[in-house]
C-alpha positions in Angstrom: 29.7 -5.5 -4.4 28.4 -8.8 -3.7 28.9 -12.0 -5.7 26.0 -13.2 -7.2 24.1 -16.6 -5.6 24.2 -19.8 -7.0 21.7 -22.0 -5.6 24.6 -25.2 -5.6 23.1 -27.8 -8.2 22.4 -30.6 -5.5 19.7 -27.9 -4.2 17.7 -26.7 -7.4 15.4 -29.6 -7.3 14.4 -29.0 -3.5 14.2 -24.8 -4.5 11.9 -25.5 -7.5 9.7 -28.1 -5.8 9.8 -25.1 -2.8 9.0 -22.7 -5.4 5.9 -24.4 -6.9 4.8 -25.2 -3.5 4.9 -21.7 -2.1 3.2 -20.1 -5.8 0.3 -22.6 -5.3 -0.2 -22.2 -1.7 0.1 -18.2 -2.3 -2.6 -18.2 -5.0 -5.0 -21.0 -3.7 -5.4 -18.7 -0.4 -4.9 -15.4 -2.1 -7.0 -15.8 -5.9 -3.8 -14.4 -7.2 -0.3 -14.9 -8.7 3.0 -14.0 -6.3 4.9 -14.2 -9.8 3.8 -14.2 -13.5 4.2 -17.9 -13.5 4.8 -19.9 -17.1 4.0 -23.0 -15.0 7.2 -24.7 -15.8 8.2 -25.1 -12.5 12.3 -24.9 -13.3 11.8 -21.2 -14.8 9.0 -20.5 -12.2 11.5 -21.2 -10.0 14.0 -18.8 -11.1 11.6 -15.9 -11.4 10.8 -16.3 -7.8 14.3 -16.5 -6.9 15.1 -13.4 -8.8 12.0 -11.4 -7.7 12.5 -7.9 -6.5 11.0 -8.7 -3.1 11.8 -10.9 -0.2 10.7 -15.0 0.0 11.3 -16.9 2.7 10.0 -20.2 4.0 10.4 -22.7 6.3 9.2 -26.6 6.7 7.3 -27.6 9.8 9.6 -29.4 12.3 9.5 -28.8 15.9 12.1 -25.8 15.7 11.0 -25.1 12.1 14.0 -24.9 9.7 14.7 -22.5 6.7 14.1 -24.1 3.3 13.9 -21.5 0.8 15.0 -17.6 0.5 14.8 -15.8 -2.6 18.1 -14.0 -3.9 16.5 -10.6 -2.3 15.9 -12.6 0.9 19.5 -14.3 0.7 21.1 -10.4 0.7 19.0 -9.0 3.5 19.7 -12.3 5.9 23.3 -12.8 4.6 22.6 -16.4 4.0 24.2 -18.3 1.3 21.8 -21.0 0.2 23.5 -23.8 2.1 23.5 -22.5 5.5 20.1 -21.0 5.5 18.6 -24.6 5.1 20.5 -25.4 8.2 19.5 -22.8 10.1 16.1 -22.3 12.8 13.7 -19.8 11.3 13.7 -18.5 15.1 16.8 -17.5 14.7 16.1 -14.7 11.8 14.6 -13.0 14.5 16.4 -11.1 17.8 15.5 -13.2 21.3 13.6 -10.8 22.5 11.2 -10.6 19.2 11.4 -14.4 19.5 7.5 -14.8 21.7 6.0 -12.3 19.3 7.1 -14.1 16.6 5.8 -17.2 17.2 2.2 -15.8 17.9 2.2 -14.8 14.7 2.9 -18.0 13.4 0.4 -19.1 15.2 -2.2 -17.3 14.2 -1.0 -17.9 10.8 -1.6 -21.8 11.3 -5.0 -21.1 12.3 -5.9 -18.8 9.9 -4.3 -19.1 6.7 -2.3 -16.1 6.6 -1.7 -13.1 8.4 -1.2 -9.6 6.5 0.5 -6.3 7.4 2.9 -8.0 10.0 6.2 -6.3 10.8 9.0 -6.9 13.0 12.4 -6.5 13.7 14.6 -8.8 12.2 18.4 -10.0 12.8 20.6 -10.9 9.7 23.8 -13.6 9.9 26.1 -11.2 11.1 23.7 -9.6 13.7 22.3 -6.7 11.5 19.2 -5.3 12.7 16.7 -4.5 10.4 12.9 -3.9 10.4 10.2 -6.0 7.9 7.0 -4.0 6.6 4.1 -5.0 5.2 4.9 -8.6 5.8 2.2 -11.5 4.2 2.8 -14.6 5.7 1.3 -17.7 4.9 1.3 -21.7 5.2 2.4 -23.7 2.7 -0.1 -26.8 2.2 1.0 -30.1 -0.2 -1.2 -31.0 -3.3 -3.3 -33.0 -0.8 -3.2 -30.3 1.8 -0.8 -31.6 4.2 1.3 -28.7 5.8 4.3 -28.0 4.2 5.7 -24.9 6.2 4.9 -21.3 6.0 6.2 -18.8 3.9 6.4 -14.7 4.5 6.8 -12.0 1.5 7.9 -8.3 1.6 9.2 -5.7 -0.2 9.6 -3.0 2.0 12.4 -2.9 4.9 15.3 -0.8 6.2 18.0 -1.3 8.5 18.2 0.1 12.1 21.1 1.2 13.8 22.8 -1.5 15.8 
């Protein structure tokens, strides 16, 4: 069984200012909630952390870097909380699904969001596993400056290696 994540306390201000970011940009492009939000954003924060489907984000430098998985997102990737925000989002997926990827992304940025995406994904240790039903969408600031993007999903399964 694995031990339960801690999100190290030198991180819980950058995962709930992540978190609010993320539920606002969700809702102002979707008209809906990702979370029943009390709009506090500490315990916001936590109920997106402990939601039973996958959150993950990442910030918009050149080679984009992770800044936020959920707990459910944390197990599936075999991150701990540390070394996911050191790690490319390009790497979450195998090389060859790498070009695929990134058209996605793309389309994403132009768009908005993109819905029903799925892919194969590779975890920490090299686990294979496919995503379904994947929303992805940017993450925009209070004044609308890009923030990242951001993917949900709650259905996936692991492939043989």
């Amino acid at each position: 069984m694995n031990a339960p994540v801690q999100i190290p306390p030198d991180l819980i201000d950058a995962w709930s200012r992540q978190s609010t970011a993320l539920l606002n940009s969700y809702y102002a492009l979707f008209g809906q909630e990702l979370i029943s939000r009390t709009h506090h954003p500490t315990r916001d924060a936590e109920c997106l952390f402990t939601a039973p489907f996958a959150v993950i984000s990442h910030g918009v430098e050149s080679d984009p870097l992770l800044n936020f998985a959920n707990k459910f997102a944390l197990d599936i990737w075999e991150f701990d909380p540390v070394t996911l925000r050191t790690t490319p989002s390009r790497l979450t997926a195998e090389v060859k699904a790498q070009d695929e990827r990134e058209k996605i992304l793309t389309e994403t940025r132009q768009k908005g969001f993109f819905k029903n995406y799925e892919g194969i994904r590779i975890s920490a240790s090299g686990k294979r596993f496919m995503i379904l039903n994947v929303t992805i969408w940017n993450i925009t600031g209070v004044c609308g400056e890009p923030l990242g993007q951001a993917a949900t999903f709650m259905n996936w399964r692991a492939l043989k290696a």
